[in-house]
C-alpha positions in Angstrom: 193.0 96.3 117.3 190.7 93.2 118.2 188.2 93.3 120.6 189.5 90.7 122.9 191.0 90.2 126.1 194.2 88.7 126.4 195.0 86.9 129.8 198.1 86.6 131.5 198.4 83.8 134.2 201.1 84.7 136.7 202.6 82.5 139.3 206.1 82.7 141.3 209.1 80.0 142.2 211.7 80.9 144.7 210.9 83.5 148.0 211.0 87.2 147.3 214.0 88.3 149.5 217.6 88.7 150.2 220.1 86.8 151.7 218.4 83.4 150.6 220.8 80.6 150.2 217.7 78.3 150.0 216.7 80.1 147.4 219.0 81.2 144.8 216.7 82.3 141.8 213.6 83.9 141.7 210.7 83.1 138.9 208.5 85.1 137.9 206.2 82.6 134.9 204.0 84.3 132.6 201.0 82.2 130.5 199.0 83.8 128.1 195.9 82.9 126.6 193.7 84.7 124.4 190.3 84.3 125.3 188.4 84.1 121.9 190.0 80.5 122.2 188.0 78.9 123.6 190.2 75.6 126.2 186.2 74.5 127.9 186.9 71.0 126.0 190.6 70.2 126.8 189.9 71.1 130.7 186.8 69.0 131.1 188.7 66.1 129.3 191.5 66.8 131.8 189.3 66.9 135.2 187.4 63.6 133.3 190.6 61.6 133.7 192.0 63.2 137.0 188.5 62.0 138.0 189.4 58.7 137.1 192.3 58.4 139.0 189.9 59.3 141.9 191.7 62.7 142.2 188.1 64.6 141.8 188.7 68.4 142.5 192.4 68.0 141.8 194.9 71.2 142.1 198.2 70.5 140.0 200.6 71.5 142.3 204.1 70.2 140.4 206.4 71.0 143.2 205.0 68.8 145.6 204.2 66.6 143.2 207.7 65.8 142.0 209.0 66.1 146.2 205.9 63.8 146.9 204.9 66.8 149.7 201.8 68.0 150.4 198.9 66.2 149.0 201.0 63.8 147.4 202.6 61.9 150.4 201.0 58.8 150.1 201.0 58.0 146.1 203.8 56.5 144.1 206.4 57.4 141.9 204.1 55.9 139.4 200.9 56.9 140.0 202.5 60.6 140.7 204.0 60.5 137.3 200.5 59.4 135.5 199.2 62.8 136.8 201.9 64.9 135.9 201.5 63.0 131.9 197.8 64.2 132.3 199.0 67.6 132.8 201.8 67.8 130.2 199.4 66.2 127.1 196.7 69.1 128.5 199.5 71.6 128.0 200.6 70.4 124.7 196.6 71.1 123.4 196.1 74.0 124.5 197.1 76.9 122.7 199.3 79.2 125.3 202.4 80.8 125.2 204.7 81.1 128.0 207.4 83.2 129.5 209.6 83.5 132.3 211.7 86.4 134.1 213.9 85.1 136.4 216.6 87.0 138.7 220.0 85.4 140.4 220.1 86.3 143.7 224.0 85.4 143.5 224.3 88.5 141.9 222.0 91.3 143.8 223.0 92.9 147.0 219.2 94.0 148.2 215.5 93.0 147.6 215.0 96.4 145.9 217.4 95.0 142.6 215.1 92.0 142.3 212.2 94.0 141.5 214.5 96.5 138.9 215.6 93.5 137.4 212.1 92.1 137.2 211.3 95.1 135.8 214.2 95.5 133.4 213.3 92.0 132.0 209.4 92.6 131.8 210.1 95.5 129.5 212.4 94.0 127.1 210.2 91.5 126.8 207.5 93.7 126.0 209.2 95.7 123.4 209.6 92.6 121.8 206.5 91.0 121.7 204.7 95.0 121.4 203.0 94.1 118.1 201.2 90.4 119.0 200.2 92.3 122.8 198.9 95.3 121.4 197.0 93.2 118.6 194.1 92.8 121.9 192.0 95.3 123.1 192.1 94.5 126.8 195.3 92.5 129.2 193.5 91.0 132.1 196.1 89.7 135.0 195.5 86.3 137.1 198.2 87.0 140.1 197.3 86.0 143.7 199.4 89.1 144.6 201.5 87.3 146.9 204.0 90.2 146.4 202.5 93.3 146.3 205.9 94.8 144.2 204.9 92.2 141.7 201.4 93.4 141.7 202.4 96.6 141.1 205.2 96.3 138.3 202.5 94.2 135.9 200.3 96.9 136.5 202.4 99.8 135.7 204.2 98.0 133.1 201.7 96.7 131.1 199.8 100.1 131.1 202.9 102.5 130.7 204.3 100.5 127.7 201.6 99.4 125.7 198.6 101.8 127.0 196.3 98.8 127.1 193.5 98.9 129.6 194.8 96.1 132.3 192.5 94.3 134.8 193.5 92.3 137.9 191.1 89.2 138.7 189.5 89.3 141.8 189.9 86.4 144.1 192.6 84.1 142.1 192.9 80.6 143.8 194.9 78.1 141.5 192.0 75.2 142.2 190.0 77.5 139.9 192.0 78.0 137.0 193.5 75.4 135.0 195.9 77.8 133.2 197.1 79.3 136.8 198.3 75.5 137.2 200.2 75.8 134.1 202.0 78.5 135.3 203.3 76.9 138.1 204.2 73.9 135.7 206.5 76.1 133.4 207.9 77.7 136.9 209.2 74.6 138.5 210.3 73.1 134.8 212.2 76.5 134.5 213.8 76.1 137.6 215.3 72.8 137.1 216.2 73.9 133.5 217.9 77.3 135.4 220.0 75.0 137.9 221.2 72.7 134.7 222.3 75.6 132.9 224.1 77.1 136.1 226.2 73.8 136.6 223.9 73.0 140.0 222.7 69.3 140.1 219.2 68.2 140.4 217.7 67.4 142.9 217.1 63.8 144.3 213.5 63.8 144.3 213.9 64.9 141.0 216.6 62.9 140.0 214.4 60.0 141.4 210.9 61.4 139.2 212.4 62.3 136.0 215.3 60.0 136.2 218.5 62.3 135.8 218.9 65.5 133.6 219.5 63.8 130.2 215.6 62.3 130.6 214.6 65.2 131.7 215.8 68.0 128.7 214.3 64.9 126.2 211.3 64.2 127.7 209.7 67.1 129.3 211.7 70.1 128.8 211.7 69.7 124.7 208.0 69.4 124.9 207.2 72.4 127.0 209.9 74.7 125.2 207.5 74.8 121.8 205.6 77.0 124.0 208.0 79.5 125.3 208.2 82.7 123.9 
């Protein structure tokens, strides 16, 4: 075992409750990074041309983004999708891995089954990546514990199956980590991607930013996919 620290970037798409018919999945996106790899380069080249654009101290946000919501009202489809380019090249640099559990609420009858299936999903998918995890030393967690059952099913799952020592960050904002911004790239791009694959239609702001699903799978999904595992 190395001594290194592997960190896993956590953010959520969809609302963590039952009925929800705005809402019909749930996203639980996973990045990981390990830290002897060294991303200081690729984020200051990053911020350098989000500077340009005179977005200085820039939060991705890609939902809002794409719906042109908060913090994006007032730019244009164009300039709108320069910045989301900026982001997708600085994903394609940096060396990441992704991964995403995800629950259909069209087939749970209580917020109870969305954490057990959460946590049914988390464990397969540690069993099958159990050799590359337990190659690190330490797991440290970047979650803003917005859902304290969340909180709690990283901790106990990371601990129970692989016995690694896990930390939580203290204080996780997504203006201070460029890698928390990824994860809420790969959650909105695996929303879309879920709603394809479940015959539901996109969206017309996305319809409108991507330009229909067929653009969309070619010219963003591909790209991100290299990265799932």
């Amino acid at each position: 075992m190395s001594d290194t620290t592997l960190s896993i970037f956590v953010d959520e798409s969809g609302r963590f409750q039952y009925p929800d018919s705005d809402s019909r999945f749930y996203i639980l996106g996973m990045v990981f990074h390990n830290q002897e790899n060294s991303i200081d380069e690729l984020v200051e080249e990053l911020t350098r041309m989000e500077d340009m654009l005179g977005l200085e101290g820039h939060c991705f946000h890609a939902g809002p983004l794409i719906r042109k919501e908060k913090g994006y009202e007032i730019l244009s489809r164009k300039f709108r999708g320069r910045i989301f380019s900026r982001m997708m090249a600085f994903a394609s640099n940096v060396d990441f891995k992704y991964h995403c559990l995800s629950v259909d609420k069209k087939f749970i009858t209580s917020v109870d089954q969305i954490v057990e299936r959460l946590r049914i999903e988390l464990e397969r998918f540690i069993d099958s990546h159990r050799d590359s995890i337990s190659a690190v030393c330490r797991v440290k967690i970047y979650y803003d514990c917005g859902q304290s059952p969340v909180t709690n099913l990283l901790h106990k799952t990371f601990e129970e199956r692989l016995g690694l020592s896990v930390e939580f960050a203290q204080g996780v904002r997504p203006e201070r980590y460029r890698l928390f911004q990824l994860a809420d790239l790969v959650c909105t791009l695996h929303l879309i991607e879920l709603r394809l694959l479940n015959g539901l239609p996109m969206t017309l702001s996305e319809m409108r930013f991507f330009g229909g699903p067929r653009n969309f799978k070619r010219n963003v999904l591909k790209k991100i996919k290299v990265k799932e595992i």
